[in-house]
Structure formats: structure tokens, C-alpha cells
C-alpha positions as CSV (number, residue, x, y, z in Angstrom):
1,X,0.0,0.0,0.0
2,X,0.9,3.2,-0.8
3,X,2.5,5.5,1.8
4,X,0.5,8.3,2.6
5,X,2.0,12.0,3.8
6,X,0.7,15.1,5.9
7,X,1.8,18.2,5.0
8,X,3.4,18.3,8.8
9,X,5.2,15.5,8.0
10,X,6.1,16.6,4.4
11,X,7.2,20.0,6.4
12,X,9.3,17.8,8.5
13,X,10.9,16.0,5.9
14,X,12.5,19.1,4.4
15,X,14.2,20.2,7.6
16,X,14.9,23.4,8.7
17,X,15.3,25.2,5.1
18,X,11.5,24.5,5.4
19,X,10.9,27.2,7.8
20,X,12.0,30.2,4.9
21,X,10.4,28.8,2.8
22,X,6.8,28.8,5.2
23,X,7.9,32.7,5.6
24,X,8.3,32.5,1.8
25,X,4.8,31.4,1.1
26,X,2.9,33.6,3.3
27,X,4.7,36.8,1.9
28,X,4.0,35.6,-1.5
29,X,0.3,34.8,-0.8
30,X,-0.3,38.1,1.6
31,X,1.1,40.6,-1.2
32,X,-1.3,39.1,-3.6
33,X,-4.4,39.2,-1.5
34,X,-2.9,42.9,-0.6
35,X,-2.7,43.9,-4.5
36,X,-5.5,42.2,-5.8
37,X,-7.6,44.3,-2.7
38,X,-5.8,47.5,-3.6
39,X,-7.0,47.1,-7.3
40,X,-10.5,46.3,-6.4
41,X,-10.9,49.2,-4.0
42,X,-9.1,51.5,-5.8
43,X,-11.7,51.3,-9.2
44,X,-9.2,51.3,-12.3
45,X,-12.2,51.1,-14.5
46,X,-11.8,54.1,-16.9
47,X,-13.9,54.0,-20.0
48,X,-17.6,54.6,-18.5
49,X,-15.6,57.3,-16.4
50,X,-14.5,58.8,-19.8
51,X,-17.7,58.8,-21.3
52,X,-19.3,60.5,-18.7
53,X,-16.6,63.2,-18.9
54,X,-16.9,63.3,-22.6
55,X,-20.2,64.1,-22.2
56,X,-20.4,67.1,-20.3
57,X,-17.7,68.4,-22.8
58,X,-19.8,68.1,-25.9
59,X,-21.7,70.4,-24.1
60,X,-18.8,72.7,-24.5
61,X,-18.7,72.9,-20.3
62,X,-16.2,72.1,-19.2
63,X,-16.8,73.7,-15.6
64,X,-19.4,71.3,-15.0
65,X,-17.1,68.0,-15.8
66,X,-14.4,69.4,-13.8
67,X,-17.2,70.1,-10.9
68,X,-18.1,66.5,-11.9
69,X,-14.9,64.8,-11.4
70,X,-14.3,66.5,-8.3
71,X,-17.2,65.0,-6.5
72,X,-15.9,61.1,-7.1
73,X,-14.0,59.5,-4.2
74,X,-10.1,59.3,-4.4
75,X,-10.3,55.7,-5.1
76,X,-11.3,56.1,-8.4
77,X,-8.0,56.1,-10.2
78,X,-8.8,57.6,-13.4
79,X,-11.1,60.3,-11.7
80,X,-7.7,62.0,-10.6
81,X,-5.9,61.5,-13.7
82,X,-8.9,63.2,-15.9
83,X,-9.7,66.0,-12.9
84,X,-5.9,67.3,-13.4
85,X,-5.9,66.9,-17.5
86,X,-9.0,69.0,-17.3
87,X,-7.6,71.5,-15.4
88,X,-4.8,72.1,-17.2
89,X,-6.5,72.5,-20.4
90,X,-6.1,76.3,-20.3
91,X,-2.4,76.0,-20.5
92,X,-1.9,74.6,-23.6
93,X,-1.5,71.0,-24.9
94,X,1.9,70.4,-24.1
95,X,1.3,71.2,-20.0
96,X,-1.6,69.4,-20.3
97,X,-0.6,66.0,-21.5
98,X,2.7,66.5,-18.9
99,X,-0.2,67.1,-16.0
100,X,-1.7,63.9,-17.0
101,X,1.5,61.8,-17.8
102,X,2.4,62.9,-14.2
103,X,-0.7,62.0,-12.4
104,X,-0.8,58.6,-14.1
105,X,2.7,57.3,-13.6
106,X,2.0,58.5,-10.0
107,X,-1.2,56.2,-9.6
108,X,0.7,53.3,-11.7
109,X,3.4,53.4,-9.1
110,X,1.3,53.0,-6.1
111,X,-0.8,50.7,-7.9
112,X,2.9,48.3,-8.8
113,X,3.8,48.6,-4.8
114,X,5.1,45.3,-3.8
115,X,5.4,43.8,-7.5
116,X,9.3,43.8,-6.9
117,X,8.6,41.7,-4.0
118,X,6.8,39.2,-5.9
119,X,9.5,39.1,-8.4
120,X,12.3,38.6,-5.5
121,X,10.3,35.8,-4.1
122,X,10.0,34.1,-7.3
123,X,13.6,33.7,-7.8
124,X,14.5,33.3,-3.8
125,X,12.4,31.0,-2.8
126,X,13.5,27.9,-5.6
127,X,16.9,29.0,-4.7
128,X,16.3,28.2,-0.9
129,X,14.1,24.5,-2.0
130,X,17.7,23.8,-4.3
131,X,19.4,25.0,-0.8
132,X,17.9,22.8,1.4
133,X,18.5,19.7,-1.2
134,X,21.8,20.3,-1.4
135,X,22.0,19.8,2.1
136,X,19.8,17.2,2.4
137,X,21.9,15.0,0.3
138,X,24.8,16.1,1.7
139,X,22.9,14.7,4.6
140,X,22.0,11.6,2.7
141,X,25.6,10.7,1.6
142,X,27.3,11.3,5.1
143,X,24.8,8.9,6.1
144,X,25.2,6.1,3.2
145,X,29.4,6.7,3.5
146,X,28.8,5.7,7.0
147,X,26.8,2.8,6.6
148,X,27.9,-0.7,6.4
149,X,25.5,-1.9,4.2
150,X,24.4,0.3,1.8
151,X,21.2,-0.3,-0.7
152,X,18.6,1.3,-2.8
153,X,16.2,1.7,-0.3
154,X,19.1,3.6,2.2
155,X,19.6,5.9,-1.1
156,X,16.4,6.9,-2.0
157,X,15.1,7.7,1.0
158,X,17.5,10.1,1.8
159,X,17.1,11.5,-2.1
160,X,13.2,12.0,-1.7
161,X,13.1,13.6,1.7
162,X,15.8,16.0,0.2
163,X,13.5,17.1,-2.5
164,X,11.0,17.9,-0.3
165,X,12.4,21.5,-0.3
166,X,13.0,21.9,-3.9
167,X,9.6,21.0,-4.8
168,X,8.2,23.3,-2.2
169,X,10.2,26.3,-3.0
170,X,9.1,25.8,-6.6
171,X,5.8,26.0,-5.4
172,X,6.1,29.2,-4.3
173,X,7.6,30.2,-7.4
174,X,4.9,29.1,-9.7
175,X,2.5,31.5,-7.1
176,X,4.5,34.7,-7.2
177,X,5.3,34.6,-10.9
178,X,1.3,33.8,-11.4
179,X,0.3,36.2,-9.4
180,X,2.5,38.7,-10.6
181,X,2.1,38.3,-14.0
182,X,-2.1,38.8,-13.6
183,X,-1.6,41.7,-11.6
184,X,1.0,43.8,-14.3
185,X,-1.5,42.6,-16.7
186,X,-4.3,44.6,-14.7
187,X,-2.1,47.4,-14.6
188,X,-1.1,47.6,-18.0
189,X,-4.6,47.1,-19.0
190,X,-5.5,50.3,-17.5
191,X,-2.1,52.3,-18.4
192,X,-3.4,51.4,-22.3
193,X,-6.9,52.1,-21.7
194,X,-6.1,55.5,-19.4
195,X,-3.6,56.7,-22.5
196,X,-6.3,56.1,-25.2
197,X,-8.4,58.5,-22.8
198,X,-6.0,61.1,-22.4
199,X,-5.2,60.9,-26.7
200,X,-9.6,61.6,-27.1
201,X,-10.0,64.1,-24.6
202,X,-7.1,65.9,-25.5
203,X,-8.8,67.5,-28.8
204,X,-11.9,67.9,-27.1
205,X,-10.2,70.6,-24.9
206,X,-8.1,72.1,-27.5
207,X,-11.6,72.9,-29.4
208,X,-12.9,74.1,-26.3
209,X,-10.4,76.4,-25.0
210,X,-10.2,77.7,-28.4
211,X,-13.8,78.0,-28.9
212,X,-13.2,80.1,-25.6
213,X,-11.0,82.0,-26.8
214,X,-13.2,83.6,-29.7
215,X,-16.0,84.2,-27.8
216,X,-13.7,86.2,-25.5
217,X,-12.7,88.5,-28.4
């Protein structure tokens, strides 16, 4: 019959490289809970949010979508970046496509906190599972050099239980780089979609503060 393992027992197997590698998992799994509640609470949805802004601007009032923008919560992420593009209009198109690059990269920043993190992890905690094998066969062959009578079953035991780290530690690898790689997708996902924004509102405000300008004469 098959031999049948805990995951205590499995934890006890890998020795005391194990105990990194349990810090190692609940970092990884905590900073992905942390973005992944970041990104929901902080809406990065943009488009409707555009719409709505374009709307009150094809009404050539551009008082009232600044007025508008101003009354969403600060955890609407593309609120902020549209509220300082629109008020930066009257400077010309230059300043305002700076205001909003600024804004954005600002946002994306606090939205990429703890990605580098994940990325460590991914690479560390492989490198501590290939650690603790390397000393668990050291282990293992101290143990068969002593032994009188050495045979297959005296090897591979001592091979399997030094795995138990490497397979472990690659584990947690998988996680991080899975979790990472969703969440820089989110991000980039809204970089595009706040950028395609920026490029149609742009005009819009051009033709506006223009428009201004020649009733003003």
C-alpha cells in the first residue's frame, strides 16, 4: 500500500530550510491578497468614467465635468488623472498631457507597490528549496558513507526527503510569478486604456479652450 504523507510530515521531511520557505509562502500569498484588494478598492475602471466626462464636454462645459470629477471619491484612479488633464487644459496642450502623464505614472506606481517583491520571491524562494536539497543530500551521503550496508532503499530515501524542499520552494515560485504576472496585466490594461483617454479628450479641450478664446474677443 501506498505510503501516505501530511503536509506536517512533508514539512518535517524538508528540515529546517523549510521554515523560509513557510515565511516565503505567506509573503508571496499576503502581497497578492494585498494587490489584488488594492486594485478592487481602488476602481481602475476608466472607460464609463470617460464617457461621462466626454459628455459634459460636448456640451462645450467644461466647468461642469471638472465640478463632476471633483465629486468622485479618491479611489477612483482615473477620476484623478482626468480631474488634473482637465484643469490644465487652459495651459496649452503640451502642459496638459505632462499634468496627466504625471498623475498617471503616479497612480501606476502606487498601484505596482510590492510587485518587486513578488518578483524577489520568485527567484528566492527555488533558490532556498535547491538549498535545502543540497543539504539534504549532503545529509544523505554522510549517512550512506557511514553505513555498512548500503542499498537502494538507504539511497532513495534520503534522495526523496531532500526534494521535499525543492519541490516546495518551486511551489512558491509558480505562485508569485502567477500572481504577478495577472496583476502587471491589470495594470497595463488600464495604463493602455487611461492613455487612449488622455489621446480623445485631449482635442476635445483644445476645441474648447479655443472656442473660448473667440467668444472672448
Amino acid at each position: 500500500m501506498e505510503e501516505q504523507w501530511s503536509l506536517i510530515e512533508l514539512f518535517n521531511l524538508g528540515g529546517v530550510f523549510m521554515w523560509p520557505l513557510l515565511i516565503f509562502s505567506i509573503a508571496t500569498i499576503a502581497l497578492i491578497l494585498e494587490r489584488v484588494g488594492y486594485l478592487f478598492y481602488h476602481d481602475v475602471k476608466v472607460r464609463k468614467l470617460t464617457e461621462f466626462t466626454k459628455e459634459h464636454l460636448a456640451q462645450n462645459n467644461l466647468k461642469a465635468a471638472v465640478e463632476y470629477l471633483e465629486t468622485l471619491p479618491r479611489r477612483q484612479t482615473a477620476a484623478s488623472i482626468l480631474l488634473v488633464l482637465l484643469k490644465s487644459a487652459k495651459y496649452g496642450e503640451s502642459r496638459m498631457e505632462k499634468a496627466a502623464e504625471g498623475e498617471a505614472q503616479e497612480r501606476i506606481r502606487r498601484m505596482e507597490n510590492g510587485f518587486n517583491y513578488l518578483t524577489a520571491l520568485s527567484s528566492i524562494a527555488p533558490l532556498t528549496g535547491f538549498l535545502g536539497t543540497v543539504s539534504g543530500m549532503i545529509g544523505a551521503f554522510k549517512s550512506i558513507a557511514a553505513a555498512t550496508d548500503v542499498n537502494a532503499q538507504l539511497v532513495a530515501n534520503g534522495i526523496y526527503e531532500a526534494l521535499v524542499t525543492t519541490v516546495f520552494g518551486l511551489i512558491i515560485a509558480i505562485i508569485a510569478l502567477i500572481g504577478y504576472n495577472l496583476l502587471v496585466q491589470r495594470v497595463d490594461t488600464f495604463a493602455s486604456e487611461i492613455t487612449k483617454s488622455v489621446n480623445e479628450l485631449v482635442p476635445v479641450l483644445l476645441d474648447i479652450h479655443t472656442e473660448n478664446k473667440s467668444d472672448n474677443i
